[in-house]
FIKOLZA-230380 format. One record per residue: residue in one letter; chain; x, y, z of N, C-alpha, C, CB in turn. Coordinates in pm, whole numbers, padded with zeros to 5 digits, always signed. Glycine has a CB too. Layout:
N
@r A&c A&n.c1 X&n.c2 Y&n.c3 Z&ca.c1 X&ca.c2 Y&ca.c3 Z&c.c1 X&c.c2 Y&c.c3 Z&cb.c1 X&cb.c2 Y&cb.c3 Z
...
***
This chain:
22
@r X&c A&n.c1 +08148&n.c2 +10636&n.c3 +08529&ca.c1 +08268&ca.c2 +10552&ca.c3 +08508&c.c1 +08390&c.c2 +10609&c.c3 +08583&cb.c1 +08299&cb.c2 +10541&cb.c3 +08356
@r X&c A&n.c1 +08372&n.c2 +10694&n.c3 +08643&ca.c1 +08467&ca.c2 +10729&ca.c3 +08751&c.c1 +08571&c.c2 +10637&c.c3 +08838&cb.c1 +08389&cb.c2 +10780&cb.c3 +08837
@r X&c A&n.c1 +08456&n.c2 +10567&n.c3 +08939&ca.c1 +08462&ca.c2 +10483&ca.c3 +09019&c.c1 +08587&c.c2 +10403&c.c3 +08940&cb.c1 +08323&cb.c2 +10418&cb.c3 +09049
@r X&c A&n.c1 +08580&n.c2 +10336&n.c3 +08780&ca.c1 +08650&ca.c2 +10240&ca.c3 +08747&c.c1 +08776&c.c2 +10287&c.c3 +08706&cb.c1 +08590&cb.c2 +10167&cb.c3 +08661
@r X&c A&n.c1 +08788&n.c2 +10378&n.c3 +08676&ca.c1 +08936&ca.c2 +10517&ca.c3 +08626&c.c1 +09026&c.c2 +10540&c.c3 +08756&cb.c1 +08859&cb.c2 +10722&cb.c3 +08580
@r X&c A&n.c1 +08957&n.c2 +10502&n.c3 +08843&ca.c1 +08987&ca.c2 +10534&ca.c3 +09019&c.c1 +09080&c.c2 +10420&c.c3 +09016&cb.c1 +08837&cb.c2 +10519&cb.c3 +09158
@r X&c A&n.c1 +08999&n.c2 +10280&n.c3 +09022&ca.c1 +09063&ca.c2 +10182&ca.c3 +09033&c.c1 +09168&c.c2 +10128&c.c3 +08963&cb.c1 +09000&cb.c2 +10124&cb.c3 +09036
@r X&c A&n.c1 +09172&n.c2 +10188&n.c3 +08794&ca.c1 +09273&ca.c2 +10179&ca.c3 +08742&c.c1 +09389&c.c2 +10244&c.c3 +08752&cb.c1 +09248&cb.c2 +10179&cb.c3 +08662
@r X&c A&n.c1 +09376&n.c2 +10364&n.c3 +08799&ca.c1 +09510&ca.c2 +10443&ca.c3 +08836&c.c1 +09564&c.c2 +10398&c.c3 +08960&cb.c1 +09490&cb.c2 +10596&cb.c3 +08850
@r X&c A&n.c1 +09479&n.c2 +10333&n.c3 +09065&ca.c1 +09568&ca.c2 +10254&ca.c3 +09180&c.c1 +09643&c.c2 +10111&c.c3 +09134&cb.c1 +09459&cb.c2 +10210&cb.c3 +09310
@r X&c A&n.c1 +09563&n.c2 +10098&n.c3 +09034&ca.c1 +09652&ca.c2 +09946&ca.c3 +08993&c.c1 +09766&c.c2 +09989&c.c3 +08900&cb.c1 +09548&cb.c2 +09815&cb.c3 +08898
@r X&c A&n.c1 +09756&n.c2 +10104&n.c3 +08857&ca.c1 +09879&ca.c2 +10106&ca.c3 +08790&c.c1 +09988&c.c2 +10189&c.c3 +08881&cb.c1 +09856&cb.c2 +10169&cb.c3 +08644
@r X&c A&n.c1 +09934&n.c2 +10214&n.c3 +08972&ca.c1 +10063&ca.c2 +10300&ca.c3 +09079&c.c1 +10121&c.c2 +10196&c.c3 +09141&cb.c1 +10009&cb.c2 +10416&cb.c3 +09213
@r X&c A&n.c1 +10015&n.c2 +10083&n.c3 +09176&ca.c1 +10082&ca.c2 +09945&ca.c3 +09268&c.c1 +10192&c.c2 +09893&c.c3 +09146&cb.c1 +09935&cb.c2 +09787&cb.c3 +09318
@r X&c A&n.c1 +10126&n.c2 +09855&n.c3 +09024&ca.c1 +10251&ca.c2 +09810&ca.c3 +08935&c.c1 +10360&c.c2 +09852&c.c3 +08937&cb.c1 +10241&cb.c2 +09820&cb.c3 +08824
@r X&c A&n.c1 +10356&n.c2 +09958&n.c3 +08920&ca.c1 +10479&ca.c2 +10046&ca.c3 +08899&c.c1 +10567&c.c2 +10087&c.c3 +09052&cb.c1 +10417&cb.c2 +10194&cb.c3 +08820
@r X&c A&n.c1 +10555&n.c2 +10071&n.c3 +09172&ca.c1 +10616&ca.c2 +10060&ca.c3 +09270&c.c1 +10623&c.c2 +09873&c.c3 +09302&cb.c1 +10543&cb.c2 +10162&cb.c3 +09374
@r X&c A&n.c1 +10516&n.c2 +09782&n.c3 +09280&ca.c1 +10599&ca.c2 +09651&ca.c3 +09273&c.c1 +10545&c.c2 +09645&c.c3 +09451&cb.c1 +10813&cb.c2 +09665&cb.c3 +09217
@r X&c A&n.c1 +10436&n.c2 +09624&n.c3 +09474&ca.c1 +10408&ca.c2 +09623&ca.c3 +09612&c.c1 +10354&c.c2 +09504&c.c3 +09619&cb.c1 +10325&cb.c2 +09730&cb.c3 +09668
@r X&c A&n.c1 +10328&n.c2 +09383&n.c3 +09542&ca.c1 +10348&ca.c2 +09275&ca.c3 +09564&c.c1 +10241&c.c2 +09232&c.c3 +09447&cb.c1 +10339&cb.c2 +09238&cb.c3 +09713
@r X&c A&n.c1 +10251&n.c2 +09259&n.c3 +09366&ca.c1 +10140&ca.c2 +09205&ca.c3 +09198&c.c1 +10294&c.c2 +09201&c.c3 +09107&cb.c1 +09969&cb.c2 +09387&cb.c3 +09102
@r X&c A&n.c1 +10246&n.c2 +09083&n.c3 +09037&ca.c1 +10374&ca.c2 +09022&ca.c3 +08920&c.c1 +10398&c.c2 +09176&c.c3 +08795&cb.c1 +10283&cb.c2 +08828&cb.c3 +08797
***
């Protein structure tokens, strides 16, 4: 479950800088 912990910490870095997700 790596792989998916990966992907969640990039989606929450994009949120939080606002790089183009609501």
């Amino acid at each position: 479950m790596d792989h998916h912990q990966r992907v969640g910490s990039s989606i929450a870095s994009i949120s939080s800088t606002g790089t183009g997700l609501p």
